[in-house]
C-alpha positions as CSV (number, residue, x, y, z in Angstrom):
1,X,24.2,109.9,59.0
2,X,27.9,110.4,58.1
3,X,27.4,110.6,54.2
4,X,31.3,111.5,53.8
5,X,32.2,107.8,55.9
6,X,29.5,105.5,53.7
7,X,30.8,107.1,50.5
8,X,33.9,106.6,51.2
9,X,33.3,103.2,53.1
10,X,32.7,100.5,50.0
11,X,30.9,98.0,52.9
12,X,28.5,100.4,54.3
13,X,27.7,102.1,50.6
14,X,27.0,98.5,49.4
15,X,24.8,98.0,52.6
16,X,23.4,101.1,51.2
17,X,23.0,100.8,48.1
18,X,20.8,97.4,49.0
19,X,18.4,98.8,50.9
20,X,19.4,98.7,54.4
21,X,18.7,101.5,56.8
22,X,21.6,102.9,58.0
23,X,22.5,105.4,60.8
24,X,26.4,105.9,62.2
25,X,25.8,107.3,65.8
26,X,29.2,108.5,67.6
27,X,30.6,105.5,66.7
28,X,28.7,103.0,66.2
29,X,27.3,101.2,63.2
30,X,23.0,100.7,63.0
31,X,20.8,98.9,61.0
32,X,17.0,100.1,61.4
33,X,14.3,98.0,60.5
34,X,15.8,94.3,60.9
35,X,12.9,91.7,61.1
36,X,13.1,88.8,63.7
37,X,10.6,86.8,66.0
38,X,9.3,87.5,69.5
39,X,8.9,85.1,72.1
40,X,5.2,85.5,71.5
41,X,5.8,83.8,67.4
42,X,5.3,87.7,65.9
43,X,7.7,89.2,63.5
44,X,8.6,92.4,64.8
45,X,11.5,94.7,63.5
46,X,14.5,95.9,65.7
47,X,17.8,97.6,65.3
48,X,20.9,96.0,64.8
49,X,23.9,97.7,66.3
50,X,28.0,97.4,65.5
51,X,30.7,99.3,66.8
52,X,32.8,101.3,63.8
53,X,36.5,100.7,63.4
54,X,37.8,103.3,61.4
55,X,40.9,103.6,59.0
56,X,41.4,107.5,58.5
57,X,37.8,108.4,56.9
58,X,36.7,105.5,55.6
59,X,35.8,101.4,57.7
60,X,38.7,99.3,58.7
61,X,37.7,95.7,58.7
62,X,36.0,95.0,62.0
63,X,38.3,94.5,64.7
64,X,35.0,92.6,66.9
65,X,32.3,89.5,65.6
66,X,29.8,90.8,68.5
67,X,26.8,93.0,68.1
68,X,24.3,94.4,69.6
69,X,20.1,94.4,69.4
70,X,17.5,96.5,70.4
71,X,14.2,94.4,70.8
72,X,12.7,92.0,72.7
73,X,14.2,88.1,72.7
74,X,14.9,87.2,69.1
75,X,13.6,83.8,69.0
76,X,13.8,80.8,66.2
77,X,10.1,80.8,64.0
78,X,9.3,78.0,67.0
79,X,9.1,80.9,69.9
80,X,12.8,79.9,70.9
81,X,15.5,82.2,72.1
82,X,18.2,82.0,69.3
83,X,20.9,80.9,72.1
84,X,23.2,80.1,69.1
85,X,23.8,84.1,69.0
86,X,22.7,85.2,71.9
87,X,25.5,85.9,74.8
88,X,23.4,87.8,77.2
89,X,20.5,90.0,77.0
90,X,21.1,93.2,79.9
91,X,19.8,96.0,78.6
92,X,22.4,99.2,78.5
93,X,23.0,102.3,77.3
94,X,25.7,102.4,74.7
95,X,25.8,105.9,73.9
96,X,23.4,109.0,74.7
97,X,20.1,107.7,73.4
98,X,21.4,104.4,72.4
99,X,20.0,101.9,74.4
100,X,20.4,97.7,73.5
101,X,18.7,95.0,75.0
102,X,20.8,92.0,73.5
103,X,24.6,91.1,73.1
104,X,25.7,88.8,70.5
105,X,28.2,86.9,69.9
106,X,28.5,84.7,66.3
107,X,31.6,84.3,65.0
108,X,32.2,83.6,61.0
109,X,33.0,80.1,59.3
110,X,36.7,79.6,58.9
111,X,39.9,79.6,61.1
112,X,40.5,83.3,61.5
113,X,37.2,84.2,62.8
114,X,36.8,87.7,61.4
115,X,34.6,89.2,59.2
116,X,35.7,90.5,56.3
117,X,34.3,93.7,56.3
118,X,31.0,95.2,57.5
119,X,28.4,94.0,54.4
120,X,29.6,91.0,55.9
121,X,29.5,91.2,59.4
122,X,26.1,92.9,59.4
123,X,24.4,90.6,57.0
124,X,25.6,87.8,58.6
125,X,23.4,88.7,61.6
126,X,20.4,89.7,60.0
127,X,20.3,86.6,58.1
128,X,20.1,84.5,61.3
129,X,17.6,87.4,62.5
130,X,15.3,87.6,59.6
131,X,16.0,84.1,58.3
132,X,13.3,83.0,61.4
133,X,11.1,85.9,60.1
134,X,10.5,84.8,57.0
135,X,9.5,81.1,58.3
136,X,6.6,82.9,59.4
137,X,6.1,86.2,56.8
138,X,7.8,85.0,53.4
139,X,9.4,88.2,51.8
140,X,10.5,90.3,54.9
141,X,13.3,91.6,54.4
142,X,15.3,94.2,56.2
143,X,15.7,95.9,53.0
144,X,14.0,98.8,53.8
145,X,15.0,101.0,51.1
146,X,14.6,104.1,53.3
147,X,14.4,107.9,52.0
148,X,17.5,109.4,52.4
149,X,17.4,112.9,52.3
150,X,20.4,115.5,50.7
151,X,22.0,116.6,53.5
152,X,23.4,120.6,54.0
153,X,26.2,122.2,56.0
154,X,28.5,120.6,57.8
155,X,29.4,117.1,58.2
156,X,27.9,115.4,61.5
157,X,31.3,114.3,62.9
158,X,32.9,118.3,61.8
159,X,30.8,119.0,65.3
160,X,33.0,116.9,67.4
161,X,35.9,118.3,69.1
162,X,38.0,115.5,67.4
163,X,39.4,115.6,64.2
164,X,38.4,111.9,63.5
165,X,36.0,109.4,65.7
166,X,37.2,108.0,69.4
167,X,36.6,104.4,68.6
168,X,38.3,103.9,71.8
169,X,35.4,104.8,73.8
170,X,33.0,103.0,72.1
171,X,35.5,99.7,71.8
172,X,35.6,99.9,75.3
173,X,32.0,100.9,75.3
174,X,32.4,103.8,78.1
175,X,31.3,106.7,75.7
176,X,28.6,107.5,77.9
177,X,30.8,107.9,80.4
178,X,33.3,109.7,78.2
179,X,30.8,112.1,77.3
180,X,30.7,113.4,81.2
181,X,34.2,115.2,79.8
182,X,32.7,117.4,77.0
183,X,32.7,120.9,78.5
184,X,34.1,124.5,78.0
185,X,37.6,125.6,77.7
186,X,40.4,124.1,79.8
187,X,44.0,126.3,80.3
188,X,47.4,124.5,80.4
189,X,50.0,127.2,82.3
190,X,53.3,125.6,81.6
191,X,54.1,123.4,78.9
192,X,57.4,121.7,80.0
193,X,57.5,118.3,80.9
194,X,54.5,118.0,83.0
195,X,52.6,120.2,81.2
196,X,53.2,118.8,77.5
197,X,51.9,115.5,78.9
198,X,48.4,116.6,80.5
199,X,47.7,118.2,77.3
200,X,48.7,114.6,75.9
201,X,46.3,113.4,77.9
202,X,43.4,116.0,77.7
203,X,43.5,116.0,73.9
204,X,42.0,112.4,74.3
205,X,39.1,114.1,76.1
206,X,36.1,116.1,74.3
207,X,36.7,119.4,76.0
208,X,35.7,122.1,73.9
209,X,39.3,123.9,74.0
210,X,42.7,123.3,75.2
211,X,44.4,126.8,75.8
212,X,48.2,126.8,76.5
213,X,50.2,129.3,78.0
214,X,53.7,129.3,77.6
215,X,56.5,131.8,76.9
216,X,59.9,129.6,76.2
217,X,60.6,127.7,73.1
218,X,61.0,124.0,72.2
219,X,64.9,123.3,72.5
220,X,66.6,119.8,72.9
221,X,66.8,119.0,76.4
222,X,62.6,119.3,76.0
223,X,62.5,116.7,73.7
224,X,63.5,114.3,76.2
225,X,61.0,115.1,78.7
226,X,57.9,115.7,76.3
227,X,55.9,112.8,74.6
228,X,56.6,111.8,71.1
229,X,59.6,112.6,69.3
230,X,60.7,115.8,67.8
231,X,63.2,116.1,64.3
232,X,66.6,117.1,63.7
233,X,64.7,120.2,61.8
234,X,62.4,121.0,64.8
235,X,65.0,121.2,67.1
236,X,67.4,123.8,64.8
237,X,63.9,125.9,64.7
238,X,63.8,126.3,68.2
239,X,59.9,126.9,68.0
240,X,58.0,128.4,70.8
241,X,56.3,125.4,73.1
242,X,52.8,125.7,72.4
243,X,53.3,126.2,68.4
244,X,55.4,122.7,68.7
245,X,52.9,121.2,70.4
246,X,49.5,123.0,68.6
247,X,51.3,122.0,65.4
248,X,51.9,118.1,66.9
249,X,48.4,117.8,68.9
250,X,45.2,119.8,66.6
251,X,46.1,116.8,64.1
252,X,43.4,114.9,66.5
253,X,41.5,117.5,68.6
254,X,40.1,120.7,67.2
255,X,40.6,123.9,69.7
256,X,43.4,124.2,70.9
257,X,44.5,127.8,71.1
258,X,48.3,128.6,71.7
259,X,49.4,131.6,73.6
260,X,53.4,132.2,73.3
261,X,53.8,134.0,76.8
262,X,53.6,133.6,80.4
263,X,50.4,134.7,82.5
264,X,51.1,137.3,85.7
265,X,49.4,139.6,87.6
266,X,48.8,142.1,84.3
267,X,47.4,139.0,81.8
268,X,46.4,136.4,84.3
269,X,42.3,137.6,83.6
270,X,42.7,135.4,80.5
271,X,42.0,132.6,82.8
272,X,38.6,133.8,83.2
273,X,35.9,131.8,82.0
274,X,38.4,128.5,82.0
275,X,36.1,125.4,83.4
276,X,39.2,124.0,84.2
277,X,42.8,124.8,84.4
278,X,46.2,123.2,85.1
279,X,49.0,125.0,86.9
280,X,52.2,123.1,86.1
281,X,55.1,126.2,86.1
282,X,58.1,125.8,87.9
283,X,58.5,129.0,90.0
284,X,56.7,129.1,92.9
285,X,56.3,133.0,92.4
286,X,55.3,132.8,89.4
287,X,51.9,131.3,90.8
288,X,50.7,133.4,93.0
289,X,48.2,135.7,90.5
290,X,47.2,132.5,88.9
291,X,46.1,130.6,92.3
292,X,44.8,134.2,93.8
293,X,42.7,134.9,90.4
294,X,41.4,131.0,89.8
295,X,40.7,130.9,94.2
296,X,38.6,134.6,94.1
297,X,37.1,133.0,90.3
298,X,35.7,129.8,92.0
299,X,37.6,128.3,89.2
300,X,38.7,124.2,90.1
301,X,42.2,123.8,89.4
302,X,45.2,121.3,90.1
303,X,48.8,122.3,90.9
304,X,51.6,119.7,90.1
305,X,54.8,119.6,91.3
306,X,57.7,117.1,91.3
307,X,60.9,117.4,94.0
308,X,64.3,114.6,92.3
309,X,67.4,114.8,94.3
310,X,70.3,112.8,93.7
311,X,71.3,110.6,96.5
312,X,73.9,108.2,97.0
313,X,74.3,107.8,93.4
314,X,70.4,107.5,92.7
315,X,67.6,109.2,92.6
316,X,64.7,110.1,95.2
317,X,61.6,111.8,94.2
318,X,58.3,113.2,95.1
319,X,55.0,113.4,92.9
320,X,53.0,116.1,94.1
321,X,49.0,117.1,92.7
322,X,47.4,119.3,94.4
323,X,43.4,120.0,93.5
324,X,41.3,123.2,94.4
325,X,37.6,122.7,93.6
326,X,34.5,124.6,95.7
327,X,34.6,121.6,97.6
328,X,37.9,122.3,99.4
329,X,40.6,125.4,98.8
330,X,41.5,126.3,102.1
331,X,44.7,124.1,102.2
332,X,46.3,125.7,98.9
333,X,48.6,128.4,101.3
334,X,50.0,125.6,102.9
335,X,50.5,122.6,100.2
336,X,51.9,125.3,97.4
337,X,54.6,127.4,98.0
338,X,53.7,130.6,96.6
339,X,56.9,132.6,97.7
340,X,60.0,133.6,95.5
341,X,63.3,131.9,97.0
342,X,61.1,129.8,98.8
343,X,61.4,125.9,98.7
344,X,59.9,125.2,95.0
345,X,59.0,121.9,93.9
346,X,61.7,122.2,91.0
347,X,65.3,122.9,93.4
348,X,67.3,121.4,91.4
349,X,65.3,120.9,87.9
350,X,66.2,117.3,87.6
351,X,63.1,115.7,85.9
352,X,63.2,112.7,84.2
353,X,60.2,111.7,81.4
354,X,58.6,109.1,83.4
355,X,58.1,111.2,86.3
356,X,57.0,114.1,84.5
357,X,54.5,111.4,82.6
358,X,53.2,110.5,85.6
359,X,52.7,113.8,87.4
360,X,50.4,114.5,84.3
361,X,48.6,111.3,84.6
362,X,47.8,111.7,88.4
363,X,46.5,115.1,87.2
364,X,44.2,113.9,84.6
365,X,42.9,111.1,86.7
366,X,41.8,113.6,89.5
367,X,40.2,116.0,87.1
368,X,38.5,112.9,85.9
369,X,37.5,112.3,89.2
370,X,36.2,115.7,89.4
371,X,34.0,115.4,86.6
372,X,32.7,112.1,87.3
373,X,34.7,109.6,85.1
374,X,36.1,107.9,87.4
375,X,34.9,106.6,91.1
376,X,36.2,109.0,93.7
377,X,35.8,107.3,97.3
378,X,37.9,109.7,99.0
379,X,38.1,113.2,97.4
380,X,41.5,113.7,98.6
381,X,42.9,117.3,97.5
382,X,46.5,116.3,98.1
383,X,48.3,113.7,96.9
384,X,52.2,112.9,97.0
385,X,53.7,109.5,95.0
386,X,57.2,108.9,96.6
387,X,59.3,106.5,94.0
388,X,61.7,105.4,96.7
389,X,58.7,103.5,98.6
390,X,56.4,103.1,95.8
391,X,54.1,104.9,98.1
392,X,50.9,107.4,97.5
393,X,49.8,109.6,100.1
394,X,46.6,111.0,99.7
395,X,45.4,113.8,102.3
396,X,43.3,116.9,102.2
397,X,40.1,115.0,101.8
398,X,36.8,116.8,101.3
């Protein structure tokens, strides 16, 4: 239990303070020890579950009416399923170890149809729950008034690799499937436009680190080709990449280590260990100890690239991602040019945010793929968007 969140939460220390048993898991909101009626006319006790919205380190007012139950049916004192609440009853797993039976769905009294906090939300439930209870045991009560324990060392939620909760996941309720992403350390090589945006994306992910490697600094023409915006003050600094973006990104996940020069043959061992790592460097040269060390490592990786020429007066480009996993590697000689002179993916350097956004996002969805988040029917290894035809290949299947 989070005892920083329900001090500083007035609706859960009043829920609290009342006797309820409380227990914030992930992020989600549960109520031990809630009495209602089986199909079978016994009062039985189950748990009642919410999800948390979160203002900073304290509860935002709820942002849903519906709930969760573990239990069997919750019925009326007469053996009836309470249908009044009850929108379906599939049993699921919310979270690791968090499994419901019920979903319901009761909104409050009045025209806005929110609760006002959680005392409210959460009572208003177990009334209807225990409210049939106590037809048939006068004085249940859900008012448990637990032992709570003093609790030492570090806060449950300092563990996480975030700074603060992902209520996304469990809004959207995939944190089971979220939780497929929490592994070791994961390497950014490159952190221009491309690269600034995968570690946009990754630092919504519970990897354990984010390493970036990077030797330039963080001038103008960056700004608009890097997510979010940089100041006036920023700018005249001229700070190195990965402290700019360190400095903009550990405000939400913890671990992520900055290192203010490029990888070659001599460094390029600081790769090793890496569970996964992003190659997203302009110079096809420049690649060739990082693709020969991660190949002979076993380490997966993915190589982005982006080719924009200017054409009659508009412009023509091609989205590459290219994806090395034990799987399949044997078509990285001939999909990435590793040679210096040779025919980059960056001729002309004419990238535009959009396109460098979505190189990044085509990269994070296949190491998604990779690690099971996301269906992958095909296993392609190759993959080229072309703008001009709104086309995506994808080849190199495994």
């Amino acid at each position: 239990m989070s005892k920083r969140l329900i001090s500083r939460s007035p609706d859960l220390k009043r829920l609290q303070d009342e006797g309820y048993e409380l227990e914030i898991r992930g992020s989600y909101l549960l109520v031990h020890g809630v009495p209602y009626v089986t199909p079978e006319r016994l009062v039985a006790r189950g748990r009642l579950v919410s999800t948390l919205q979160l203002g900073g380190e304290a509860t935002a007012r709820p942002d849903q009416h519906e709930a969760h139950f573990q239990g069997e049916m919750p019925c009326d004192a007469g053996g009836r399923p309470l249908e009044k609440i009850i929108n379906n009853s599939e049993r699921q797993e919310l979270a690791s170890g968090l499994v419901v039976d019920h979903y319901f769905s009761s909104k409050p009294a009045g025209g806005e149809g929110r609760y006002a906090d959680y005392w409210d939300k959460m009572t208003s439930y177990i009334a209807i729950l225990s409210g049939a209870a106590e037809e048939l045991e006068p004085g249940v009560s859900a008012r448990t008034y637990p032992f709570i324990p003093e609790e030492n060392g570090e806060e449950e939620g300092d563990e996480s690799t975030f700074v603060y909760r992902d209520t996304a996941s469990s809004r959207a309720q995939i944190e089971m499937l979220s939780e497929k992403l929490k592994m070791g350390p994961v390497a950014i090589v490159g952190l221009g436009g491309t690269g600034s945006y995968i570690l946009d994306f990754v630092s919504k992910t519970p990897v354990s680190e984010i390493h970036l490697f990077d030797g330039d600094r963080f001038a103008q023409h960056n700004a608009f080709r890097a997510p979010g915006a940089a100041s006036e003050e920023e700018l005249r600094e001229k700070p190195q990449k990965v402290r700019y973006l360190q400095a903009r990104y550990e405000a939400m996940h913890r671990g992520i280590r900055a290192h203010d020069y490029e990888l070659d043959a001599d460094n390029v061992a600081e790769l090793d260990g890496m569970t996964f790592v992003f190659i997203a460097v302009d110079q096809p040269d420049t690649k060739r100890p990082l693709i020969e060390f991660l190949q002979g490592a076993g380490t997966p990786f993915i190589d982005v690239g982006m080719g924009v020429d200017e054409i009659d007066g508009m412009l023509r480009g091609l989205v590459r991602t290219t994806t090395a996993s034990p799987a399949k590697r044997d078509h990285i000689g001939e999909r990435v040019s590793t040679e210096a002179g040779g025919a980059g993916d960056y001729d002309q350097n004419i990238q535009i945010a959009e396109l460098n956004a979505l190189n990044a996002a085509l990269a994070v969805i296949r190491f998604k793929k990779y690690f099971g988040f996301y269906a992958d029917d095909i296993g392609e290894h190759h993959s080229v968007y072309v703008t001009s035809e709104s086309l995506l290949i994808s080849e190199e299947r495994a």
